[in-house]
N, C-alpha and C positions, 0 to 999 in steps of 0.2 A: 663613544656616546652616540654618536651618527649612527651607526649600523644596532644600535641597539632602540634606537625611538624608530628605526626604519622595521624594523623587526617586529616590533608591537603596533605601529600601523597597520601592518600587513596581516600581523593577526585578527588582531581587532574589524579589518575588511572580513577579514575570513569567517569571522563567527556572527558577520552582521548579514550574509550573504548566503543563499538557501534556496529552496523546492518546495513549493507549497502545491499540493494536490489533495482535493477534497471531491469523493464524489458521492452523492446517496442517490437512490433508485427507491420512486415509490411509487403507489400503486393503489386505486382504492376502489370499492365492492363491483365497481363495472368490471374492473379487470385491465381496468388502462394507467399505462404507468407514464412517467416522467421523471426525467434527471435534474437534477440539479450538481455542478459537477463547476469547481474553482481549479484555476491552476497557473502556474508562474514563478519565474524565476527572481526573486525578490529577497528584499533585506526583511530584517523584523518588525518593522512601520507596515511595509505592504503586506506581510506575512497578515496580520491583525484585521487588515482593512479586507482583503480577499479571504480571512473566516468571518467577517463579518456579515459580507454579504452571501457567501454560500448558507448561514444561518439564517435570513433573511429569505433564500429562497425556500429552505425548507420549512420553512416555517408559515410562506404563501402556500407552499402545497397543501400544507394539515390542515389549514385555514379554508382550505379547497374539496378537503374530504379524505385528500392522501393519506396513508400511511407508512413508515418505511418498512422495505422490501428487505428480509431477513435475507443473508447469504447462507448461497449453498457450500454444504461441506466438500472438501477438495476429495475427489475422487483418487483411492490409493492402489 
């Protein structure tokens, strides 16, 4: 019973626990660009709160004139 609620602890740790990285690149008719760009090592609470504000900044940019920077095709 011990090694089996230990077991789903540690899962449970595992699936709450992650990589969040967000970044957009934008850019508007001058030709000047800025990042907006999240990132950290966090559970699903911070996961949410760090796309919150990465949408937040992109969202000051467009409000700024930005638009986002389409990526280039990977070179084959």
């Amino acid at each position: 019973m011990r090694i089996r609620t230990i077991s789903l602890v540690g899962v449970g740790l595992l699936c709450l626990a992650g990589c969040v990285t967000e970044k957009t690149v934008l850019t508007n008719n001058q030709g000047q660009t800025t990042v907006c760009e999240t990132k950290g090592r966090i559970g699903v609470v911070s996961g949410a709160i760090l796309h919150e504000r990465h949408k937040a900044c992109v969202d000051k940019a467009k409000a700024q004139g930005y638009t986002k920077t389409t990526t280039a095709a990977p070179v084959s």
